[in-house]
VMD Tcl script that draws the C-alpha trace (Angstrom):
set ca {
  {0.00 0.00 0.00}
  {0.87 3.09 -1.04}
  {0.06 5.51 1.90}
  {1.36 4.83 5.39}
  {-0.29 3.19 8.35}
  {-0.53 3.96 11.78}
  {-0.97 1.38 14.56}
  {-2.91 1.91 17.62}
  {-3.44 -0.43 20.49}
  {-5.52 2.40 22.16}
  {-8.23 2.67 25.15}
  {-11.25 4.63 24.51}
  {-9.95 7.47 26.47}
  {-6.72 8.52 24.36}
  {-8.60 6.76 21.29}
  {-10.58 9.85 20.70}
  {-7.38 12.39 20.74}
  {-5.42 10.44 18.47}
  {-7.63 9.27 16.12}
  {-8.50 12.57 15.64}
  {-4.77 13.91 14.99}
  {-3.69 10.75 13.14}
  {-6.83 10.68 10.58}
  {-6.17 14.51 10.12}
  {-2.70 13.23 8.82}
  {-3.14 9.80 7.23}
  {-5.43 8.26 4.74}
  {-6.28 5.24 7.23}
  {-4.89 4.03 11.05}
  {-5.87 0.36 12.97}
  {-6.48 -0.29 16.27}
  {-8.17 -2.54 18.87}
  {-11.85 -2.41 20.06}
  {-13.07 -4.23 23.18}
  {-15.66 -1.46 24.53}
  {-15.74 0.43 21.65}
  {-12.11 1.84 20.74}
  {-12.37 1.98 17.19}
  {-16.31 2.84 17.20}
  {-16.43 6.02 19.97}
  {-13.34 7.49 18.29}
  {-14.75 6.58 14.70}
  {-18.39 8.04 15.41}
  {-16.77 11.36 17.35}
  {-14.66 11.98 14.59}
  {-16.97 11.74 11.72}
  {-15.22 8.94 10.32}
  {-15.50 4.79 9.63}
  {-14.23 2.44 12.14}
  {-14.81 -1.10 11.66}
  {-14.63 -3.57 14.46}
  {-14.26 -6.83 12.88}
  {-15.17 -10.54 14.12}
  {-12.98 -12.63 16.28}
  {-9.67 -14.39 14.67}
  {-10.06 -12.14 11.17}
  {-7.42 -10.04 12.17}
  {-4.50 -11.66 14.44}
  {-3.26 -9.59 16.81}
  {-0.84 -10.17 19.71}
  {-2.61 -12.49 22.51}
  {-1.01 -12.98 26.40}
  {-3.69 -16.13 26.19}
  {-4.14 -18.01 22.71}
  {-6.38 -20.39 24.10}
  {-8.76 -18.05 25.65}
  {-8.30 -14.74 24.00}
  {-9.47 -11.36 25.11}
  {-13.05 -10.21 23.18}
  {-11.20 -7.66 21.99}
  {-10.41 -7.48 18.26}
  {-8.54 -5.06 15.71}
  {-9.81 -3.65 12.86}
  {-8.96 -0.56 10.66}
  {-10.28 3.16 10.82}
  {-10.09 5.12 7.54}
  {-12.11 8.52 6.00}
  {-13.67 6.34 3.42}
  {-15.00 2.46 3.31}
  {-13.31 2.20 -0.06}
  {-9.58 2.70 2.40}
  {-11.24 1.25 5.08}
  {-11.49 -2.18 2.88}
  {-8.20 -1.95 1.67}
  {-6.72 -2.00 4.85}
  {-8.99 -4.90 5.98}
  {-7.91 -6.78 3.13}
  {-4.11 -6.41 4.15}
  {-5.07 -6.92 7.50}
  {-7.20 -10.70 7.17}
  {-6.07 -13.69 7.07}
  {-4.42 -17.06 9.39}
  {-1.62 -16.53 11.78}
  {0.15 -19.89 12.94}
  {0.92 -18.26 15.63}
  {-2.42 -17.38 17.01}
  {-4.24 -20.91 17.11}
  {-7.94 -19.63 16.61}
  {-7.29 -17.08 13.78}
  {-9.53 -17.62 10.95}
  {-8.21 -19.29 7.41}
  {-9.17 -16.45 5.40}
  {-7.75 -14.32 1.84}
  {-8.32 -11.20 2.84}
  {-8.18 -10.10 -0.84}
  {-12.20 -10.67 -0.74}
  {-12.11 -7.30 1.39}
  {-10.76 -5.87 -2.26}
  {-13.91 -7.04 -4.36}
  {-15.98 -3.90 -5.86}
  {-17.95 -2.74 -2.76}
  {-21.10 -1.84 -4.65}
  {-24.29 -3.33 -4.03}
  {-28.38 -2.81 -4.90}
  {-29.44 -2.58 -0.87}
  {-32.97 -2.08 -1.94}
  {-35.16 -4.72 0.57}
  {-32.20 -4.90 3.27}
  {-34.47 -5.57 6.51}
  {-32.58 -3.36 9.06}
  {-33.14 -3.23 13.26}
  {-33.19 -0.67 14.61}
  {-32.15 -0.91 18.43}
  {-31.73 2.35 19.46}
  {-32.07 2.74 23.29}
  {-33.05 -0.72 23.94}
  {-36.36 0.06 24.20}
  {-35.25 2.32 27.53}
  {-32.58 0.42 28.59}
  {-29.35 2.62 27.81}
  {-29.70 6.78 29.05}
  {-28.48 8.86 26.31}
  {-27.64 12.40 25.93}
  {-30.04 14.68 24.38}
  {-29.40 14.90 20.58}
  {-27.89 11.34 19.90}
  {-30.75 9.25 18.84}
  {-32.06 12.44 16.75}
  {-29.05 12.47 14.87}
  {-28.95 8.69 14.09}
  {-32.72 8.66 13.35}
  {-32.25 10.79 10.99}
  {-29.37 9.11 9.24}
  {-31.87 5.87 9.38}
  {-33.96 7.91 6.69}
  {-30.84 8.25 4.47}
  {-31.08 4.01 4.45}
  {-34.93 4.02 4.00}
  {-34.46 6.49 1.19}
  {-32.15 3.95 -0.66}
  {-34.64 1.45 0.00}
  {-33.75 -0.25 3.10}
  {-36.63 -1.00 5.24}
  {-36.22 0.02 9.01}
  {-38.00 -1.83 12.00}
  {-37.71 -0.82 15.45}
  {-36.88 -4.21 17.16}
  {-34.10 -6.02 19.65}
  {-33.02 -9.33 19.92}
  {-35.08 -11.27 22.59}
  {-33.09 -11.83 25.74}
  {-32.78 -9.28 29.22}
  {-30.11 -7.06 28.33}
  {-29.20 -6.41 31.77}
  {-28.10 -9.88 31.94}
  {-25.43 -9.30 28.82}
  {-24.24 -6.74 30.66}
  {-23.73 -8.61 33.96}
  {-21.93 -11.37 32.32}
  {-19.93 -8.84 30.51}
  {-18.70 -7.07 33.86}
  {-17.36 -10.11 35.01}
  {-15.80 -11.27 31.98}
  {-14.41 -8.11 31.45}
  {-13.00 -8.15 35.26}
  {-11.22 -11.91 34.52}
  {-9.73 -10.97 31.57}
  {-8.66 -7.62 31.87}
  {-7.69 -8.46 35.63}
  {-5.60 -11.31 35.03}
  {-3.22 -9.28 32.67}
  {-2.63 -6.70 35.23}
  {-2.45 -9.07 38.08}
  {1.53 -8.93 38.37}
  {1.26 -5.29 38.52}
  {-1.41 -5.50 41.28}
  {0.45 -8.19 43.23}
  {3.54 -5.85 43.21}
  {3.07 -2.76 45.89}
  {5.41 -0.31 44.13}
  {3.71 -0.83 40.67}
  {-0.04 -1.03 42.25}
  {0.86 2.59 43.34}
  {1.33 3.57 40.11}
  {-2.16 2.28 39.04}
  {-4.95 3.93 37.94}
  {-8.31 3.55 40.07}
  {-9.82 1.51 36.84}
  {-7.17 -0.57 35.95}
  {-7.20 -1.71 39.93}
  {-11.34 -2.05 39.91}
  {-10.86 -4.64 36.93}
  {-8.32 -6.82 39.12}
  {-10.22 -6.38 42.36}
  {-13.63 -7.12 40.20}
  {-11.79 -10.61 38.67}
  {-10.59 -11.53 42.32}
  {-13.67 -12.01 43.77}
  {-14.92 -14.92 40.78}
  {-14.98 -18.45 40.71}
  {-13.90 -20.52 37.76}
  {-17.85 -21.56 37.90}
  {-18.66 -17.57 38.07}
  {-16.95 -17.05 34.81}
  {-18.11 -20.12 33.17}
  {-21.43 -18.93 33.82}
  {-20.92 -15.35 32.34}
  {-19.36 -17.15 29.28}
  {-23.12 -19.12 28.93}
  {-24.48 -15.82 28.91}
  {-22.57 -14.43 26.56}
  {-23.11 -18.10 23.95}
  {-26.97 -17.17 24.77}
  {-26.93 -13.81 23.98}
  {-25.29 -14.93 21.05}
  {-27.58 -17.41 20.08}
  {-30.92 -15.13 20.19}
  {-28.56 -12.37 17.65}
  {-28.42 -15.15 15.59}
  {-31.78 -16.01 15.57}
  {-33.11 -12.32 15.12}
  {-30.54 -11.78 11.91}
  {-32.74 -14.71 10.52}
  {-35.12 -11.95 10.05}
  {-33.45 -8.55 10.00}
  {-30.26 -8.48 7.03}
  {-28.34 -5.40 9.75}
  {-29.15 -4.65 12.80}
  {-28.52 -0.76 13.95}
  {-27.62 1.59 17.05}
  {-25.56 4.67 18.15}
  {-21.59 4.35 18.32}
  {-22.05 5.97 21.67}
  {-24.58 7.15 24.30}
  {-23.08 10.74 24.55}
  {-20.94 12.76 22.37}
  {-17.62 13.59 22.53}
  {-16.88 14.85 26.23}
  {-13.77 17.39 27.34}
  {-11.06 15.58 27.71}
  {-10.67 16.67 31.60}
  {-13.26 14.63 32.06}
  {-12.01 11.04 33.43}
  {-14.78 9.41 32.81}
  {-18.80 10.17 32.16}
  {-20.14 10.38 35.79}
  {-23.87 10.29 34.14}
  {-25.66 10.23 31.27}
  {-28.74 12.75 30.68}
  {-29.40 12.69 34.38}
  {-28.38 8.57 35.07}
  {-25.39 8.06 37.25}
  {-22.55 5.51 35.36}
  {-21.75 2.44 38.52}
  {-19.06 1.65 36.56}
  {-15.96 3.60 34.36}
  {-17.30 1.90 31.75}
  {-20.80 1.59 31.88}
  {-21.13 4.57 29.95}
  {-20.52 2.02 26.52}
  {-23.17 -0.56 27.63}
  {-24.64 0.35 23.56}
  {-21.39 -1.44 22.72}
  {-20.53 -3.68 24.33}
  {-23.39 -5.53 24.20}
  {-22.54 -6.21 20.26}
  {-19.15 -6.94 21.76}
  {-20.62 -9.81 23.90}
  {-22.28 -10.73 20.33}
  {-19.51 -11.50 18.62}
  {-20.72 -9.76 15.28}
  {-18.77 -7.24 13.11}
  {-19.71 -3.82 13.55}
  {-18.74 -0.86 11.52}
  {-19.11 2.91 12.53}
  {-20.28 5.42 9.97}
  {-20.62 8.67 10.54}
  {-24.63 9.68 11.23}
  {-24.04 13.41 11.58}
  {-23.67 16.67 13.75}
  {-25.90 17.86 16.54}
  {-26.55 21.92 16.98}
  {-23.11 22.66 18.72}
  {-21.70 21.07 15.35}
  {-20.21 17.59 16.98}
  {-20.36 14.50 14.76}
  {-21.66 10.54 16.35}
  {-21.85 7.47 14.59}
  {-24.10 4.37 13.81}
  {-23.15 1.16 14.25}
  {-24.12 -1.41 11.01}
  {-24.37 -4.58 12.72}
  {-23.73 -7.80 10.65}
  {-24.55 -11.83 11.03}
  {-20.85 -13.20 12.43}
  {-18.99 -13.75 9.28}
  {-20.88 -10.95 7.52}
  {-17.89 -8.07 7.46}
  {-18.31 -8.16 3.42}
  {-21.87 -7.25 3.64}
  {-21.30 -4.53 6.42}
  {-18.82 -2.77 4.27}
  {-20.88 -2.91 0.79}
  {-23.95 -1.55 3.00}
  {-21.39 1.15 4.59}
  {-20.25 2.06 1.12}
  {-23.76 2.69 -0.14}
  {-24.21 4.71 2.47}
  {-21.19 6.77 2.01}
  {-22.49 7.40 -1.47}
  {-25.48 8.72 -0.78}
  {-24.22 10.74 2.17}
  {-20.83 11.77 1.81}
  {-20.16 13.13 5.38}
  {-16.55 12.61 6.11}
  {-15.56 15.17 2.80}
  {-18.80 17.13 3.43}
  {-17.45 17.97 6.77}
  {-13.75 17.43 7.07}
  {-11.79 18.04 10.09}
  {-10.42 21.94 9.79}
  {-7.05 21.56 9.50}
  {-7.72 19.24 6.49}
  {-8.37 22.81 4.94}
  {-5.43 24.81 6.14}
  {-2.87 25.12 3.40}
}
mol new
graphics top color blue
foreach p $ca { graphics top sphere $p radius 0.5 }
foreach p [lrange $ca 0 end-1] q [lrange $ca 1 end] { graphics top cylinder $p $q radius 0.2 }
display resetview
């Protein structure tokens, strides 16, 4: 490839800052998305971030046997660079013993499709479920109009299984695995100083579960799985915000609450995604719009597991139609 690449093994708190420097400089950039790292950044930047399904990309595992659910995938300003980086990315690693046999030169195929009849879900809130700041769902309703205008047909609708319980399963889960890799630093006084407050509630959260606890979460999560499954036997996408605020000042540690709901959690403030984390499905940010104060968010297209192909020609007709990222590029894309 012609233009260079920049990696990023990122959390969603610096994601936002350098995704937005490093897509101001480069054509496309890759990192890793476990509660949303490549989809907050992607949606607050007015760009396409594609989180992709487990084992298509290999990427460096502490575990081989039971890998994080995190992933990489690639970020780019348009789904035509975003696929050519996905197709240099695919494929088998020997190394990594449940990466997927796969020529990623599929990813280079002509992305244009007739989407006419594509059944699309949209989730939205949850029906309730997830608070979200004033302005969000307006924005990404009205991007759903943008599909139903190239003849997409949108249904309200969720998969049928208590959310609350995906979300359980993924605090604990989350707690094992992201606990276990900083359990040396933990275990170490000097280093456990030197800690952040988050990084310490993930080891102290994995600490207090059984190997029955997370076996139990890990049913959950198979379950949750299962009823997506079943519900993309009916819908061909299925549809909700890259995030449940927008982009927040970046003295802010953490969102303390959410149009008047208090966050338990650091991270509960991405429940939207990572519940299609717990899914296992590919999920690909595209830009939905600005609110009044002129910030961008993003909508996630949801695909079947397997289906990144399909996300990215439906992604690409969208682009078409809408053109936001060179409708609205960053300013300094305009400074001579």
């Amino acid at each position: 490839m012609a233009a260079p690449v920049i990696r990023m093994s990122l959390g969603t708190f610096t994601a936002i800052t350098a995704v937005s420097l490093a897509l101001r400089m480069l054509p496309v950039a890759d990192g890793s998305d476990y509660g949303g790292s490549l989809r907050n950044p992607a949606g607050w930047n007015n760009v396409f971030g594609f989180r992709t399904r487990f084992g298509l990309v290999p990427s460096d595992a502490r575990d081989v046997w039971l890998p994080s659910m995190g992933v990489v995938g690639p970020m780019a300003r348009t789904v035509t660079d975003l696929s050519t980086l996905l197709s240099i990315q695919a494929g088998y690693d020997s190394r990594l013993p449940l990466s997927i046999e796969s020529d990623g030169a599929r990813f280079e195929e002509p992305l244009k499709m007739d989407v006419k009849g594509k059944r699309i879900a949209w989730v939205g809130d949850f029906r309730g479920y997830l608070p979200f700041e004033p302005g969000i769902l307006d924005v990404c309703k009205a991007a759903l109009k943008t599909f139903e205008s190239m003849g997409c047909i949108v249904e309200e609708a969720q998969p049928d299984y208590p959310i609350e319980a995906v979300w359980r399963a993924c605090l604990q889960l989350r707690g094992w695995q992201a606990g276990s890799a900083l359990l040396a630093f933990y275990n170490d006084p000097a280093k456990r100083s030197l800690m952040k407050p988050e990084a310490i509630f993930e080891v102290e959260s994995g600490s207090k579960l059984s190997a029955f606890d997370i076996t139990a979460a890990s049913v959950v999560r198979s379950q949750w799985y299962e009823a997506v499954r079943q519900f993309f036997q009916k819908f061909d996408y299925i549809m909700l915000p890259t995030a449940q605020l927008f982009a927040f000042d970046v003295g802010i540690h953490w969102p303390q609450e959410i149009a008047g709901t208090k966050m338990q959690t650091y991270h509960e403030w991405m429940k939207g995604v990572l519940a299609i984390t717990m899914s296992g499905c590919p999920a690909l940010a595209v830009p939905a719009g600005f609110n009044d104060q002129g910030l961008p968010i993003g909508i996630q297209i949801i695909g079947p597991n397997h289906a990144e192909l399909p996300c990215l020609q439906l992604a690409y007709a969208y682009d078409t139609a809408t053109a936001w990222p060179s409708r609205r590029p960053p300013p300094l894309l305009n400074q001579s």
